[in-house]
C-alpha positions in Angstrom: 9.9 -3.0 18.1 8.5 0.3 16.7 4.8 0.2 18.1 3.9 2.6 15.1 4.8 0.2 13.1 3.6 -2.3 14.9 0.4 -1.4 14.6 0.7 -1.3 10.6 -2.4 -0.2 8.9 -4.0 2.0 11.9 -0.8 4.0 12.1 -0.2 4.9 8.2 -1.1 8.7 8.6 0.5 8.9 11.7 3.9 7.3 10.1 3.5 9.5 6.8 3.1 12.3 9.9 6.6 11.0 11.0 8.8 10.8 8.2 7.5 14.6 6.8 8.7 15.8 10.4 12.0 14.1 9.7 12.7 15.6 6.4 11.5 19.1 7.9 13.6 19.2 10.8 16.7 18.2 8.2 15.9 20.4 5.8 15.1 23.5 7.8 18.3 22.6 9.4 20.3 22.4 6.2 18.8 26.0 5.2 19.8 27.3 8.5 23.4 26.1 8.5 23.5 27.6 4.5 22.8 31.0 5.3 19.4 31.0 3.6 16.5 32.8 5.4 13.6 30.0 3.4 11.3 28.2 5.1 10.7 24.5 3.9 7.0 24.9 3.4 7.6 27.9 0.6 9.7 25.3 -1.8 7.0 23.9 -4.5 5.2 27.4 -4.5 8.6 29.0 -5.5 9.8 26.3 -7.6 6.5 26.2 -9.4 6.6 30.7 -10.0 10.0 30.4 -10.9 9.4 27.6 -13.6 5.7 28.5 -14.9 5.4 32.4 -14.0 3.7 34.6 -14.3 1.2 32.4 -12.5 -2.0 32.8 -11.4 -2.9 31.4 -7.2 -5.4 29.1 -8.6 -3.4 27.3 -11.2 -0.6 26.6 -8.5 -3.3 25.0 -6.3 -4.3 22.8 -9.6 -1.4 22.2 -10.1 0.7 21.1 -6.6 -3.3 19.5 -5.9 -3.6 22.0 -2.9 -6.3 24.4 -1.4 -6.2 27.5 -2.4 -6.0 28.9 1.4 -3.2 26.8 1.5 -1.8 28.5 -1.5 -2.8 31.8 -0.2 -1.1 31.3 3.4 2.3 30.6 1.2 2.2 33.4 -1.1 1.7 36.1 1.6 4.7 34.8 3.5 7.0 34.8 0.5 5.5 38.4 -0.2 6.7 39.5 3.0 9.5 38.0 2.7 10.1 39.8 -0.8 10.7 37.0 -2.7 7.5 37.3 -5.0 6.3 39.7 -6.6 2.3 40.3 -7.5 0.0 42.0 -10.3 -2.8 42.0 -12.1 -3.2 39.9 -15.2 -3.7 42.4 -18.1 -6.6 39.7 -19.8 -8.4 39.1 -16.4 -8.3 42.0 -14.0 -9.6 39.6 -10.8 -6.3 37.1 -11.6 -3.3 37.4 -9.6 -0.5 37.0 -11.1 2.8 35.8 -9.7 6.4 36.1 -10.3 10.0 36.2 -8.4 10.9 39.3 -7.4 14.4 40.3 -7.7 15.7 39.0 -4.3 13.4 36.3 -5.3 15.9 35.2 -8.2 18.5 36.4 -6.5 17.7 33.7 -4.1 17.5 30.8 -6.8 21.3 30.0 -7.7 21.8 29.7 -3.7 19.4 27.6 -3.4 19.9 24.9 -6.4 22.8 23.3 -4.7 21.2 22.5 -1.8 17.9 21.0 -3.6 20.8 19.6 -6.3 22.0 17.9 -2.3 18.6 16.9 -1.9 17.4 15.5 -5.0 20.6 13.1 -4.7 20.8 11.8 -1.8 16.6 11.0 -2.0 17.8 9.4 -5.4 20.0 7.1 -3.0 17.2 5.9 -0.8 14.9 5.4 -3.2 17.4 2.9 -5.6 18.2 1.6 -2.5 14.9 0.5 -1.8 12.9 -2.9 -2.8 9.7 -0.7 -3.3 10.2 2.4 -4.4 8.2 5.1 -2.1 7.6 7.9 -4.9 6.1 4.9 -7.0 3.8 3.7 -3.9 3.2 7.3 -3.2 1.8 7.8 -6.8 -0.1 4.9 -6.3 -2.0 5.5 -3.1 -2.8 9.0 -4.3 -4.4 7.6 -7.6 -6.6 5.2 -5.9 -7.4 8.2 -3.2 -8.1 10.3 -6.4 -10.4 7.5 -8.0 -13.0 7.5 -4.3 -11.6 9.5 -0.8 -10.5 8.0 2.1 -13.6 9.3 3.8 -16.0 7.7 1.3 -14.2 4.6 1.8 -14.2 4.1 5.3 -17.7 5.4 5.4 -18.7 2.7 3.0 -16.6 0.0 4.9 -18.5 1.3 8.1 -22.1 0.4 6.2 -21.1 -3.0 5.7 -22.4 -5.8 7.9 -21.3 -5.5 11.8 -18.7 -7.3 12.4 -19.5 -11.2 13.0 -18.6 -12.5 16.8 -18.8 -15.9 16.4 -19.7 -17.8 19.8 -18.2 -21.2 19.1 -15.9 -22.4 16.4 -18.3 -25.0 15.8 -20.5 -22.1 14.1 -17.6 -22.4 11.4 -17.4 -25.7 9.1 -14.8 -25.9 6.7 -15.6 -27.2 3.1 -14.0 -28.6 0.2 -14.1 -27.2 -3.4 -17.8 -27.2 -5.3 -17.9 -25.1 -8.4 -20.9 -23.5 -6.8 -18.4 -21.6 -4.7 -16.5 -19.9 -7.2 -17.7 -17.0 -7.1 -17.2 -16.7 -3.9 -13.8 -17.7 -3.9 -13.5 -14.1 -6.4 -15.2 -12.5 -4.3 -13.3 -12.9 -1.2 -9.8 -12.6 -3.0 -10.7 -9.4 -5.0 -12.0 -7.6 -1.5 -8.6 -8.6 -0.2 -5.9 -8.2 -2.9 -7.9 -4.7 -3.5 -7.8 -3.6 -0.1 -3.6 -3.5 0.0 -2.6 -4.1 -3.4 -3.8 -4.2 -6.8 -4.9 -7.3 -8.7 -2.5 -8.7 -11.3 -3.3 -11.2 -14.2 -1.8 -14.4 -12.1 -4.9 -13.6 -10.0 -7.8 -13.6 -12.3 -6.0 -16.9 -14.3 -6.5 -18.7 -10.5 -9.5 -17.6 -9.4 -11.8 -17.2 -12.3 -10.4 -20.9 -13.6 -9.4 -22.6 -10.3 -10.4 -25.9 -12.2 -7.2 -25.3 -14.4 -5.1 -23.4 -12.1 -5.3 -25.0 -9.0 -7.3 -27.9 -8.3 -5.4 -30.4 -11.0 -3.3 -33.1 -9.2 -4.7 -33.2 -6.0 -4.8 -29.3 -5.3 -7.7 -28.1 -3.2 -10.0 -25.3 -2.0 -11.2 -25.0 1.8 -13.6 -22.4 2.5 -14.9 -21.5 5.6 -19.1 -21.6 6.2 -20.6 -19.7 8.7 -24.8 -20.8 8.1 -25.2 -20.1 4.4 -22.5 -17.4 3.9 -19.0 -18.6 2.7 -17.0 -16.3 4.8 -13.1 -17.3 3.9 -10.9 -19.6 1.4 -7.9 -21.0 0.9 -6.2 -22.8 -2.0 -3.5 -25.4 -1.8 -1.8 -25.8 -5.1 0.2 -28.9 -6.3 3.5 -27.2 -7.5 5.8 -30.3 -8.4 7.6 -32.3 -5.9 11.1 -31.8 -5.5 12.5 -34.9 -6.5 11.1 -33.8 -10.2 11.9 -30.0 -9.9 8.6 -29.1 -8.1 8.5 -27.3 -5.0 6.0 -29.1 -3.1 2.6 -27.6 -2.5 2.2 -23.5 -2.1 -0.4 -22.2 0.3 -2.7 -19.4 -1.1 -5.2 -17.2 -1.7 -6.3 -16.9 1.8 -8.8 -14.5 2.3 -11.5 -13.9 5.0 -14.6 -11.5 5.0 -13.9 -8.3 6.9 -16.9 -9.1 8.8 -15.6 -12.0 10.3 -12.2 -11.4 10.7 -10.7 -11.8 14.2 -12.6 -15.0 14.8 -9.4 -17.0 14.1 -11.0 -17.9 10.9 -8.1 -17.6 8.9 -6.0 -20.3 11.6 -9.1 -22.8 11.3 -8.7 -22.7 7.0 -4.6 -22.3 7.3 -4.3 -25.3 9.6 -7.2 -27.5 7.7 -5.0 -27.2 4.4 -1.9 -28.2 5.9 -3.8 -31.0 7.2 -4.9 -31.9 3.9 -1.7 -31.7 2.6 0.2 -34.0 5.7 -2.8 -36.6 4.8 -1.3 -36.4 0.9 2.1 -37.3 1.8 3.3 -33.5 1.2 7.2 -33.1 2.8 6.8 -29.4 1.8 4.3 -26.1 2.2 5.2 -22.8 1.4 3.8 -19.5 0.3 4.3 -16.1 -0.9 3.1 -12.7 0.8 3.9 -9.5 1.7 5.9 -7.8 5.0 2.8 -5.1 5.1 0.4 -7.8 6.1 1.9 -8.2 9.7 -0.9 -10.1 11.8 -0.9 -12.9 9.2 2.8 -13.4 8.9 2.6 -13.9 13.0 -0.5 -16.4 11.9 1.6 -18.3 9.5 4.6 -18.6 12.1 2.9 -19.3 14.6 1.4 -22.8 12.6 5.0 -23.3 11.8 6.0 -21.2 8.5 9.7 -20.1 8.4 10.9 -17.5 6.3 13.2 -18.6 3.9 14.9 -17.2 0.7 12.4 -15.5 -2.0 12.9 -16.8 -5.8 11.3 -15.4 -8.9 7.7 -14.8 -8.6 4.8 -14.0 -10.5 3.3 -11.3 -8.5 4.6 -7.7 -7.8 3.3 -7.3 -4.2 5.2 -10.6 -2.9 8.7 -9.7 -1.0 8.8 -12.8 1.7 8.5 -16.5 0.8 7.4 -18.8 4.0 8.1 -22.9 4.3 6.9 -25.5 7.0 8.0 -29.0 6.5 5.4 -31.8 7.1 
């Protein structure tokens, strides 16, 4: 297996890393073969002058959401390279304005078919794709947008130290009291928000759980470490088959970043499938997603199989797991 991807999470900048280095050595190459003496890293810069100019250097860095170093760095190469052309703005005489030179648009009808080339087969993947990556791009850079990376981690590193818990008997697993509602929103927002996004199905279970998921013998566990509730999970009745249902899913499962890697999340998974064995249940299954690697090994290893997905109410679920009791 890929270890980069392997190690999931840790490895996302290092991955993004990757595939930019695989479409630059392609794309360089493709220039190369073409005849066209353009280096990759010029391509929004000229794109933007020949669409927008005359432009000035700091609207191009608004506007591509780049330093204006970085900005800078580009414009003096394409200078020398002849392809851009520079002068004073006749309103503000400290703007820099920017436009193709003559070699510059001589340069752009050689160069549409191969981004035409590019633009198509990038079309290809993407369709091709169950998530599509300019959509999760988008995504990610709006929540960085909204609070940096370094402003999260930085708060993440103010939480709590980490838990190391001794003795699995410093754990007790509990049963449903409306006292612990909030904490069963708590624990599933932290998570859901972490990788995903929350979506309506979400706040229906966890700010009603009396409606959504503890009728007809549904359940929630959570896991108690002194006074703090430090993981749940639900186990909601979904029909049995012989009537159309699907037996009971597995879900919600969510432990406290300060107490994960305590096995935590094995001691709630394996106390609800107990539950459910002590019902009569022939059938447990859930829903998550393939990003969430160490607890799709978790839910194998307690005897989840994957099995065919089927229409779902959330956006972030691609695999559908099954144990039979």
């Amino acid at each position: 297996m890929d270890f980069m991807a392997e190690m999931a999470e840790l490895a996302l900048a290092s991955r993004l890393r990757r595939l930019s280095d695989l479409y630059w050595q392609a794309v360089t190459t493709t220039y190369r073969q073409s005849g066209l003496d353009f280096d990759v890293r010029w391509a929004t810069v000229f794109v933007l002058i020949a669409r927008q100019g005359p432009v000035a250097v700091m609207e191009i860095a608004e506007r591509l959401g780049v330093t204006h170093p970085a900005v800078i760095q580009v414009i003096n190469e394409l200078e020398k390279q002849g392809l851009v052309i520079s002068a004073k703005s006749e309103r503000d005489g400290r703007k820099r304005l920017l436009t193709l030179s003559e070699k510059g648009k001589d340069m752009l009808p050689k160069l549409q078919p191969v981004w035409d080339a590019f633009i198509t087969v990038n079309r290809q993947m993407l369709d091709s794709q169950t998530h599509n990556l300019l959509n999760s791009l988008q995504e990610m850079e709006d929540q960085l947008a909204k609070r940096g990376f370094y402003d999260r981690v930085q708060d993440q590193l103010k939480q709590s130290k980490p838990v190391t818990i001794n003795s699995m008997s410093d754990i007790s697993i509990i049963s449903y009291s409306p006292v612990y509602q909030p904490d069963f929103k708590r624990l599933n927002i932290e998570w859901i928000e972490t990788y995903f996004r929350v979506e309506p199905h979400d706040l229906e279970q966890l700010e009603n759980p009396e409606t959504y998921i503890l009728p007809d013998d549904g359940q929630i566990f959570f896991a108690k470490m002194g006074d703090e509730i430090v993981g749940c999970v639900a186990m909601i009745n979904m029909g049995t088959p012989d009537r159309g249902g699907t037996g009971f899913e597995l879900a919600k499962m969510a432990v406290s970043p300060v107490a994960q890697g305590n096995g935590i999340g094995r001691m709630l998974c394996t106390a609800a499938i107990d539950y459910a064995r002590q019902l009569g249940v022939k059938t447990v299954w859930l829903e998550s997603n393939r990003v969430l690697t160490p607890a799709l090994t978790m839910y194998a290893s307690v005897g989840f199989r994957e099995v065919p997905s089927v229409p779902t109410p959330y956006a972030r679920a691609d695999i559908r797991m099954e144990m039979t009791l």
